[in-house]
C-alpha positions as CSV (number, residue, x, y, z in Angstrom):
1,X,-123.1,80.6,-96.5
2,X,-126.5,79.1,-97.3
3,X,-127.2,75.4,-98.1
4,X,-127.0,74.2,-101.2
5,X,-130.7,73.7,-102.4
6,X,-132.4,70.1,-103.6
7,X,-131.9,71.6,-107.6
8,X,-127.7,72.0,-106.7
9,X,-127.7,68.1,-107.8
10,X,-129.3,69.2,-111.0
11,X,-126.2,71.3,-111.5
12,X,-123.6,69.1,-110.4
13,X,-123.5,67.4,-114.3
14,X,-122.7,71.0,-115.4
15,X,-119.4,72.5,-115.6
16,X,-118.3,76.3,-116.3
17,X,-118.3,77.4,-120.6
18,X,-114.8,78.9,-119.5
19,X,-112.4,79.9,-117.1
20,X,-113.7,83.7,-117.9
21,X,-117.2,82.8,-116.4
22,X,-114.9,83.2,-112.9
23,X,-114.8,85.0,-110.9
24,X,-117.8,86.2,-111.1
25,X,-119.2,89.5,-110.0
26,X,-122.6,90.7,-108.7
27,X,-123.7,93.7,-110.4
28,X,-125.3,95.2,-107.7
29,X,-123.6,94.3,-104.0
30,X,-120.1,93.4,-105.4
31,X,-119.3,90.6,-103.9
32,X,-117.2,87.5,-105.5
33,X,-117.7,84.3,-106.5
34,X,-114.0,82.5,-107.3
35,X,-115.4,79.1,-108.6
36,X,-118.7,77.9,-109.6
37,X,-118.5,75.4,-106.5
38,X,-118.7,79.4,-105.0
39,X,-121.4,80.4,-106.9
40,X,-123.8,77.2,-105.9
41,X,-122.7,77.7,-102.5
42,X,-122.8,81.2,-101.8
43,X,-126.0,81.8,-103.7
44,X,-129.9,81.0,-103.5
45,X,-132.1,79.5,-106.2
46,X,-134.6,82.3,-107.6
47,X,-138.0,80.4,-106.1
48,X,-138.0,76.8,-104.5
49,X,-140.3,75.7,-107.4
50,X,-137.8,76.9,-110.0
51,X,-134.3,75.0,-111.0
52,X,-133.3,78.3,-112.7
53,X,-131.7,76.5,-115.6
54,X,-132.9,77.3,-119.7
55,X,-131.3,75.5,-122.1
56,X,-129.7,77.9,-125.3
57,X,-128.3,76.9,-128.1
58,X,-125.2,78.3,-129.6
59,X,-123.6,77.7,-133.2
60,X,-120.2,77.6,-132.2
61,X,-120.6,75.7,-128.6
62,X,-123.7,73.7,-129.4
63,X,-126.2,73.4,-126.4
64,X,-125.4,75.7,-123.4
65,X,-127.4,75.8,-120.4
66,X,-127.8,79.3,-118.2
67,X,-128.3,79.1,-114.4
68,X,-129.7,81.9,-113.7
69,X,-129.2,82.3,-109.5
70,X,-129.9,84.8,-106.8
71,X,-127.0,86.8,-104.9
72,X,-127.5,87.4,-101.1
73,X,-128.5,90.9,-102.3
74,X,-131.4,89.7,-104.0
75,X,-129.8,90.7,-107.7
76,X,-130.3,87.6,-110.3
77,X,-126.8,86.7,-111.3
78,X,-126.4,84.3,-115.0
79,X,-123.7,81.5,-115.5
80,X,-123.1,79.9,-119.1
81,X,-122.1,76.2,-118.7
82,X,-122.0,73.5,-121.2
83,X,-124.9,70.5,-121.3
84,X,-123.1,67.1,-120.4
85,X,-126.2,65.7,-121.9
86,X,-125.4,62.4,-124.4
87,X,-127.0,63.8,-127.3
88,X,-126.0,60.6,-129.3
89,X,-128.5,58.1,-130.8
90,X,-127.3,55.6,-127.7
91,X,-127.8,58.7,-125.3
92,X,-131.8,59.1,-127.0
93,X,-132.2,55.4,-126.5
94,X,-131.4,55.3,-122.7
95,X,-133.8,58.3,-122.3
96,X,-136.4,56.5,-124.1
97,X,-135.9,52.9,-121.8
98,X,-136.2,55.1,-118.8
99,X,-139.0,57.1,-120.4
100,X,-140.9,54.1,-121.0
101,X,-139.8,52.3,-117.2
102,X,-141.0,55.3,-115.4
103,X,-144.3,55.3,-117.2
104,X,-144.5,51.1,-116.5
105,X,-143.9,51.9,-112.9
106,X,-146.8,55.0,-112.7
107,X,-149.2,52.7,-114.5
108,X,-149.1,49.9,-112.0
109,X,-149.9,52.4,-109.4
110,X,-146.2,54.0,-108.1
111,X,-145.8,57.3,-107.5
112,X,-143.8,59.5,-110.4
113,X,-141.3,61.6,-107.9
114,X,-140.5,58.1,-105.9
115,X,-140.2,56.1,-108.8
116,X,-137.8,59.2,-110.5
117,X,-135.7,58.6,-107.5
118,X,-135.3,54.8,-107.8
119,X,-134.5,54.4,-111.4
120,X,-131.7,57.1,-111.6
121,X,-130.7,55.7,-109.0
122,X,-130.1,52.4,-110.2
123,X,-128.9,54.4,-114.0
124,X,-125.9,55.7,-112.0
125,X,-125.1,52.0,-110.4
126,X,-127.0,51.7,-107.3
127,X,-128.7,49.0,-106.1
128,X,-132.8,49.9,-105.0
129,X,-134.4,47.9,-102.7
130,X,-137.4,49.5,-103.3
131,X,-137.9,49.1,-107.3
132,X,-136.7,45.3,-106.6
133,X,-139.8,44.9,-103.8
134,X,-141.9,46.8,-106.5
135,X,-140.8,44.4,-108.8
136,X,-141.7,41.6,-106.9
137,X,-145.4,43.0,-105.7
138,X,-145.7,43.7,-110.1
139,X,-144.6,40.2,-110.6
140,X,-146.8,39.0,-108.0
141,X,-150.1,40.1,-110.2
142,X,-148.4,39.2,-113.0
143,X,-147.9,42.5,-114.4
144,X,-151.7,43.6,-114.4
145,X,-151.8,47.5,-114.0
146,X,-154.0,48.7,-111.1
147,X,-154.4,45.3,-109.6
């Protein structure tokens, strides 16, 4: 079995369109996949740099998303699952607030990736250490970027 790769937590808000996307079948080798938990498992994203994921919309379902992933023969498999994303004016806001803390966090010198990291962290009910010492050193300035 391979490991699961870093964009597997990317799909872990997603869940399968319908019970007819499993099992699923590779084209080319023939081998099974019994559950999507299978399918992340058992198979490898297309290129490190790539999450494999495009965003669809369909009239009936509304916004899909297909994973696109590759089978241990090297044949690119496709999954339909549904977006869990909170398309509702509240769900926009929070985007935005983060949006705009991520940016406030860059401009007073931290890193993009790290600070990522730190805020969803904190979105999903951890407590960061780190953003609360960055806080503090932002603070410390009094909130003047660069300084």
């Amino acid at each position: 079995m391979s490991p699961i790769t870093s964009h597997d937590v990317w799909f872990a808000g997603l869940r399968a369109l319908s019970g007819d996307s499993f099992p699923k079948r590779c084209r080319s080798c023939g081998r099974e996949f019994a559950s999507e938990a299978d399918y992340f498992q058992q198979t490898q994203a297309i290129r490190p740099d790539i999450t494999g994921l495009k965003a669809v919309y369909d009239d009936e379902e509304g916004t899909l998303v297909e994973v696109f992933r590759n089978c241990v023969c090297g044949s690119t498999l496709l999954v339909n699952c549904l977006s869990r994303r909170d398309d509702s004016a509240s769900g926009h806001s929070r985007r935005r607030l983060f949006d705009d803390l991520l940016a406030y966090l860059q401009l007073h010198g931290v890193e993009r990736a790290q600070a990522r990291r730190e805020l969803l962290r904190v979105a999903s009910g951890e407590r960061s250490e780190v953003l609360e010492a960055w806080y503090g050193r932002i603070a410390a300035r009094g909130a003047k970027p660069g300084s």
